[in-house]
MMTF fields as JSON, N, C-alpha, C and O atoms, coordinates in Angstrom:
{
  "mmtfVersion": "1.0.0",
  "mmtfProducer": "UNKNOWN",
  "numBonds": 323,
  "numAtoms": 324,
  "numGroups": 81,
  "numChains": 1,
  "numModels": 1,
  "chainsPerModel": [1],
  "groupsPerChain": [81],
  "chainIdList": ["A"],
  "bondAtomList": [4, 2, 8, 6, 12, 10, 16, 14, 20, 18, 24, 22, 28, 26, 32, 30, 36, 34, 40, 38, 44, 42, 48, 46, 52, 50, 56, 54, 60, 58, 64, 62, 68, 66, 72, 70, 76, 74, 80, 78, 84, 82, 88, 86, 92, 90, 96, 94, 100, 98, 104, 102, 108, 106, 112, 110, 116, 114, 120, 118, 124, 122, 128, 126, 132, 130, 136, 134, 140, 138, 144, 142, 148, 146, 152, 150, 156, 154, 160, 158, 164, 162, 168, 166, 172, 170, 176, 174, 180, 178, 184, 182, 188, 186, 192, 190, 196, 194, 200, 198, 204, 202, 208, 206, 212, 210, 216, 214, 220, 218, 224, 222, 228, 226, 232, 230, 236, 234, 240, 238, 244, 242, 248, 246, 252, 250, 256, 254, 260, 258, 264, 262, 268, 266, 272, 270, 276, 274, 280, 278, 284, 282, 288, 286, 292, 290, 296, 294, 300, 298, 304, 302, 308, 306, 312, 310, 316, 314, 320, 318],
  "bondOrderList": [1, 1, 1, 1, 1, 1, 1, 1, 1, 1, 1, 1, 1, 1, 1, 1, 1, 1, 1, 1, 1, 1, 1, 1, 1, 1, 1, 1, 1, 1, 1, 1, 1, 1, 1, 1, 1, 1, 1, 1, 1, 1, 1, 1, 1, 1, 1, 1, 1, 1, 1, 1, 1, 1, 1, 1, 1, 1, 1, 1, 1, 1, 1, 1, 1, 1, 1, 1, 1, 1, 1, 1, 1, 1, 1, 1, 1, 1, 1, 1],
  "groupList": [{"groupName": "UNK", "atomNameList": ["N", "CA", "C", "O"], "elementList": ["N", "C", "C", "O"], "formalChargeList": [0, 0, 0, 0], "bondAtomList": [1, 0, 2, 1, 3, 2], "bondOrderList": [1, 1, 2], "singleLetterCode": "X", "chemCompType": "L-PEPTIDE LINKING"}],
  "groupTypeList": [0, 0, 0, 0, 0, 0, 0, 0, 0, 0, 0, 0, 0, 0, 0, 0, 0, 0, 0, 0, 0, 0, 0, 0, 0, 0, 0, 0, 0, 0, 0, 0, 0, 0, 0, 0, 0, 0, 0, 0, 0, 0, 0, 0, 0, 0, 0, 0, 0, 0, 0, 0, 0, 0, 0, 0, 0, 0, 0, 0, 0, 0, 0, 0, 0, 0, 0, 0, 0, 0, 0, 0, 0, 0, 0, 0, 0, 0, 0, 0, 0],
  "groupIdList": [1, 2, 3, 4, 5, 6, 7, 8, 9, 10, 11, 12, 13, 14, 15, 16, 17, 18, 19, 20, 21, 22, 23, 24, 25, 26, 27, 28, 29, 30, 31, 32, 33, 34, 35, 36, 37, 38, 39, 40, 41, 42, 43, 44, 45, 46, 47, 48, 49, 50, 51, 52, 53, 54, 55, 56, 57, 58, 59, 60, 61, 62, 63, 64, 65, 66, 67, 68, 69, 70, 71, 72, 73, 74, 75, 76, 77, 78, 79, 80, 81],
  "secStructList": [7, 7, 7, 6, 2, 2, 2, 2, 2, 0, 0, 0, 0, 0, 2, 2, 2, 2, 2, 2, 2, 2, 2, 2, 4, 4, 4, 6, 7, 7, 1, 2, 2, 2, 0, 0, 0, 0, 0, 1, 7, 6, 6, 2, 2, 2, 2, 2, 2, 2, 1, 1, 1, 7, 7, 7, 6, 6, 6, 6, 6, 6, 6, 2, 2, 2, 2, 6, 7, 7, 6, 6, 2, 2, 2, 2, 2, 2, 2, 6, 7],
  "xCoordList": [147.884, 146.755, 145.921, 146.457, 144.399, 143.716, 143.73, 143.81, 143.611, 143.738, 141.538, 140.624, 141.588, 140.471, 139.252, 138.133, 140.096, 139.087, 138.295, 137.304, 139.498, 139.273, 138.683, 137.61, 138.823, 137.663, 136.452, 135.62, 136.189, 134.817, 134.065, 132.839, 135.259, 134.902, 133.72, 132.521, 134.819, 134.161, 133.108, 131.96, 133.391, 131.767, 130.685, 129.757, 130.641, 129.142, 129.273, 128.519, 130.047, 129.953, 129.181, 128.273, 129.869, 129.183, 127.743, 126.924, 127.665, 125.98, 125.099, 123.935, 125.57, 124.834, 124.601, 123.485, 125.971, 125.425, 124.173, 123.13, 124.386, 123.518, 121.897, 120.802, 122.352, 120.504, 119.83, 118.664, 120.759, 120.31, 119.65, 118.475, 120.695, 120.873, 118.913, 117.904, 119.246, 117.506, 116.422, 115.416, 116.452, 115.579, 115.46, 114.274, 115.948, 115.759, 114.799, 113.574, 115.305, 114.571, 113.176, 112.101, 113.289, 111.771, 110.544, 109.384, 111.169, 110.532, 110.522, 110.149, 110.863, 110.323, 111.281, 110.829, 112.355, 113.156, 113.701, 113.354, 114.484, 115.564, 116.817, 116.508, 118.244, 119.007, 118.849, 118.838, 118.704, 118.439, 117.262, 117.186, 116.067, 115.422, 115.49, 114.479, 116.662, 117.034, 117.991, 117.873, 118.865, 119.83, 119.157, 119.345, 118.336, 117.508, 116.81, 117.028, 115.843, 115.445, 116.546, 116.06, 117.91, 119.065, 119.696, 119.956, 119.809, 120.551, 121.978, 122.944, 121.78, 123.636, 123.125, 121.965, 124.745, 124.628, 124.646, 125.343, 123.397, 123.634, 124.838, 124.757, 125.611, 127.403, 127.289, 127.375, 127.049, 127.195, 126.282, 126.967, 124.802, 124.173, 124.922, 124.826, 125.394, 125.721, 127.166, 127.824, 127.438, 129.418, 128.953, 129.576, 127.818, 127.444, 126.685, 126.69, 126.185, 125.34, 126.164, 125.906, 127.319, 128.234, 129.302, 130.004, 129.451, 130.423, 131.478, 132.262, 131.586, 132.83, 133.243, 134.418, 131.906, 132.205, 131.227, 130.178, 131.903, 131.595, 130.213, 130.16, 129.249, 128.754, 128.353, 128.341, 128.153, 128.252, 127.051, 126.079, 126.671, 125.777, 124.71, 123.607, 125.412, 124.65, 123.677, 122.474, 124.719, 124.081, 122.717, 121.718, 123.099, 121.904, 120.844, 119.719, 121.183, 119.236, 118.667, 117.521, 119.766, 119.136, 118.917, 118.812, 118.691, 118.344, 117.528, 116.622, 117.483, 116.321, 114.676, 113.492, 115.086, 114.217, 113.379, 112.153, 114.351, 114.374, 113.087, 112.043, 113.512, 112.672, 111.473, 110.525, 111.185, 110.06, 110.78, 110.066, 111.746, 111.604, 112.448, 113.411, 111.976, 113.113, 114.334, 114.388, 115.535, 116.521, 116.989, 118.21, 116.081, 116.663, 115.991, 116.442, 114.868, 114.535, 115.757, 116.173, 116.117, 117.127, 118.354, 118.742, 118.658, 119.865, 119.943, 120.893, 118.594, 118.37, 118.416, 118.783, 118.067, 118.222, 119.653, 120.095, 120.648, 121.852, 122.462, 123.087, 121.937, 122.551, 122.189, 122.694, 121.029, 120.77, 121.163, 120.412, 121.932, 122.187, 123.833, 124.23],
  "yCoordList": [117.249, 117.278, 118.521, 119.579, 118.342, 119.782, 120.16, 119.557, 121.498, 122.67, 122.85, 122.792, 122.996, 123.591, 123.798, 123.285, 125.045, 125.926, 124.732, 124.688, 124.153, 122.73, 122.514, 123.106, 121.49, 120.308, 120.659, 120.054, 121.908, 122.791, 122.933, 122.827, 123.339, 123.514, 121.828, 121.642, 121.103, 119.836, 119.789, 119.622, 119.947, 119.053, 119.657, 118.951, 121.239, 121.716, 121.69, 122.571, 120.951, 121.149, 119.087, 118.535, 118.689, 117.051, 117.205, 116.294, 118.208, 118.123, 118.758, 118.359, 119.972, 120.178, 119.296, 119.092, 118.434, 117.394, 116.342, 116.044, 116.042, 115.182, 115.68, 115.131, 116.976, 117.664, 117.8, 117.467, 118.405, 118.333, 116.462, 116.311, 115.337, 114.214, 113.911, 113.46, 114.437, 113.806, 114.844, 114.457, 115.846, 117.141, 116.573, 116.617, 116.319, 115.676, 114.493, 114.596, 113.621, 112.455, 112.977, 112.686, 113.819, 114.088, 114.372, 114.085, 115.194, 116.128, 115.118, 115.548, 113.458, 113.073, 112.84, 112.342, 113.135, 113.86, 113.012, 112.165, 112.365, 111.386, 112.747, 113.867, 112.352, 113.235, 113.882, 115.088, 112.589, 113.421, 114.355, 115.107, 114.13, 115.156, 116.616, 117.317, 116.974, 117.742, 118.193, 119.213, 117.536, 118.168, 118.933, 120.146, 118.482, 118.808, 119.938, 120.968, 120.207, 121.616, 122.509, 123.533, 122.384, 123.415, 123.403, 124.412, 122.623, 123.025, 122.865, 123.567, 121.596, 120.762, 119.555, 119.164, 118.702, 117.76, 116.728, 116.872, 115.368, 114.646, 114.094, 113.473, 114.245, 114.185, 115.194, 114.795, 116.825, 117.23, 117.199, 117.342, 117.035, 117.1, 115.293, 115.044, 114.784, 113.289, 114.011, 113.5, 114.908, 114.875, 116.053, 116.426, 116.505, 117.69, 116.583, 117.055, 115.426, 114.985, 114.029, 113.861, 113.319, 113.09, 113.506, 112.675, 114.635, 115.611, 116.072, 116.886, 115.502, 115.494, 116.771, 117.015, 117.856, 119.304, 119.658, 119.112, 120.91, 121.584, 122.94, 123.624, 122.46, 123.178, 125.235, 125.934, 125.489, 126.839, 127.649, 126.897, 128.899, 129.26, 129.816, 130.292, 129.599, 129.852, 128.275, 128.066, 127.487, 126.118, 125.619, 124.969, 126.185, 125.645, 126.488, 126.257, 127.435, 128.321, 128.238, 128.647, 127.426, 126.936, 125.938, 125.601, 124.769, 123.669, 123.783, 122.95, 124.931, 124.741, 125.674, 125.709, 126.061, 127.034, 125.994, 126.067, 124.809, 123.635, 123.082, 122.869, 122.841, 121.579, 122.747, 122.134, 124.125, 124.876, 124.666, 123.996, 125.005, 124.977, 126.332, 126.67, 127.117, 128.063, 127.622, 126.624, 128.152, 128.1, 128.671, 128.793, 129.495, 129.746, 128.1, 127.642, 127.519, 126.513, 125.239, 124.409, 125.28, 124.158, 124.671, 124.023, 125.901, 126.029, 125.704, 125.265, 126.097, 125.849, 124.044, 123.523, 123.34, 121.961, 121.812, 121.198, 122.622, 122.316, 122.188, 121.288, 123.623, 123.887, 123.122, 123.232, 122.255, 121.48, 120.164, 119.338, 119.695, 118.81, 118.056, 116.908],
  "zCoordList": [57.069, 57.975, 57.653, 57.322, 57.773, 57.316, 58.804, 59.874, 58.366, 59.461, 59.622, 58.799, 60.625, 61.734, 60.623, 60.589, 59.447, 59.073, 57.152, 56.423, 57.303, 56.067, 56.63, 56.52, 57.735, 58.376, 58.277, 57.601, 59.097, 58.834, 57.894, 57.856, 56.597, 55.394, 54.746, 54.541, 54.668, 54.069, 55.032, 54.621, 56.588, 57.059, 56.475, 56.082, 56.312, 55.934, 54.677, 54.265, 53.363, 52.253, 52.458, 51.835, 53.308, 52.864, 53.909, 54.027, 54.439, 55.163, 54.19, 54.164, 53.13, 52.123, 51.317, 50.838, 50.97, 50.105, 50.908, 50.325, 51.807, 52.11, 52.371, 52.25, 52.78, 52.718, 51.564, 51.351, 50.666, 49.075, 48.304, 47.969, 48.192, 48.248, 48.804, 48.261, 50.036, 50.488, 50.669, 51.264, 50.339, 49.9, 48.011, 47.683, 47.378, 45.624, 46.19, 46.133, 46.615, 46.955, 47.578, 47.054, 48.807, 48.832, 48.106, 48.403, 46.767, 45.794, 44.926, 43.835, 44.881, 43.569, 42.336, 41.305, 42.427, 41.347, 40.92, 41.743, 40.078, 39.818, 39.962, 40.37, 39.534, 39.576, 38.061, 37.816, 36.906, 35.631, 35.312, 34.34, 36.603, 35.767, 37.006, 37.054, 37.916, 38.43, 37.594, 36.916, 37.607, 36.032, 35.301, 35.393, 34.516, 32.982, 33.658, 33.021, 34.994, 35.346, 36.025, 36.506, 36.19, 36.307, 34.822, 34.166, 34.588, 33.284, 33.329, 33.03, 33.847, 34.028, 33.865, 33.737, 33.898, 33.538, 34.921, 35.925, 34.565, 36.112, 36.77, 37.83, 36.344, 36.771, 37.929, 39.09, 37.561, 38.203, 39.537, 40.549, 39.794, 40.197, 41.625, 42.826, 40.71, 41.58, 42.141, 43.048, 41.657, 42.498, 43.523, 44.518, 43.082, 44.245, 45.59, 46.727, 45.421, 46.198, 47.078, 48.27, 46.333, 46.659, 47.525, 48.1, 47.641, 48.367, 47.713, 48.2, 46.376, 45.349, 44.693, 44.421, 44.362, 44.322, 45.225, 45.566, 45.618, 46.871, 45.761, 44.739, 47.196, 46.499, 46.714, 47.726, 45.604, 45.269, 45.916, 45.856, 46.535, 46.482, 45.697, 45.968, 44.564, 43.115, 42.965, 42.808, 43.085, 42.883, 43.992, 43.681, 45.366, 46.006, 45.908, 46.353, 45.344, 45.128, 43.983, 43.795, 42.616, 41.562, 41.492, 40.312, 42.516, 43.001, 43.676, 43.641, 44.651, 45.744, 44.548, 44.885, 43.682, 42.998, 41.913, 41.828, 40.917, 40.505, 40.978, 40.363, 42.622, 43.496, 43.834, 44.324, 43.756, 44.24, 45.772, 46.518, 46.223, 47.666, 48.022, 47.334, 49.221, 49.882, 50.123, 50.842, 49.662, 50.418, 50.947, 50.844, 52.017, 53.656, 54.531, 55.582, 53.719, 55.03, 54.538, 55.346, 53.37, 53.05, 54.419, 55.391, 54.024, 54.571, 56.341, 56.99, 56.79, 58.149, 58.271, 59.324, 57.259, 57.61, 57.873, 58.843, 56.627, 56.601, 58.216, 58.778, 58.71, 59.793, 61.245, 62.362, 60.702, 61.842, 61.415, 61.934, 60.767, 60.565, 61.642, 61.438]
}
């Protein structure tokens, strides 16, 4: 059974995924050509959107920088999510 501080963990790692997931979609993006402006591969960009890797805080400001967007207002979506 996960403990308190897991559960927590995954929910705001699968609400990032899902803010990210539809913050790409807003901007237009396919996942390959978000890949191709971070400089990974769309595997990764789909297991991050997915919930499948958790994502990094390295990863969401070179995504949110990618899409031209702040990520303090990403993160505030996160948190209202």
């Amino acid at each position: 059974m996960a403990t308190k501080s897991e559960a927590e963990r995954r929910r705001w790692n699968n609400a990032a995924a899902v803010v990210l997931a539809a913050t790409r979609n807003d901007s237009d993006k396919s996942q390959e050509e978000l890949a191709k402006l971070v400089g990974v591969s769309r595997n990764v960009i789909a297991n991050i959107e997915s919930g499948r890797k958790k994502i990094e805080l390295s990863d969401l400001i070179m995504i949110c920088r990618a899409l031209n967007l702040d990520p303090v207002k990403v993160l505030n979506r996160v948190l209202r999510w």
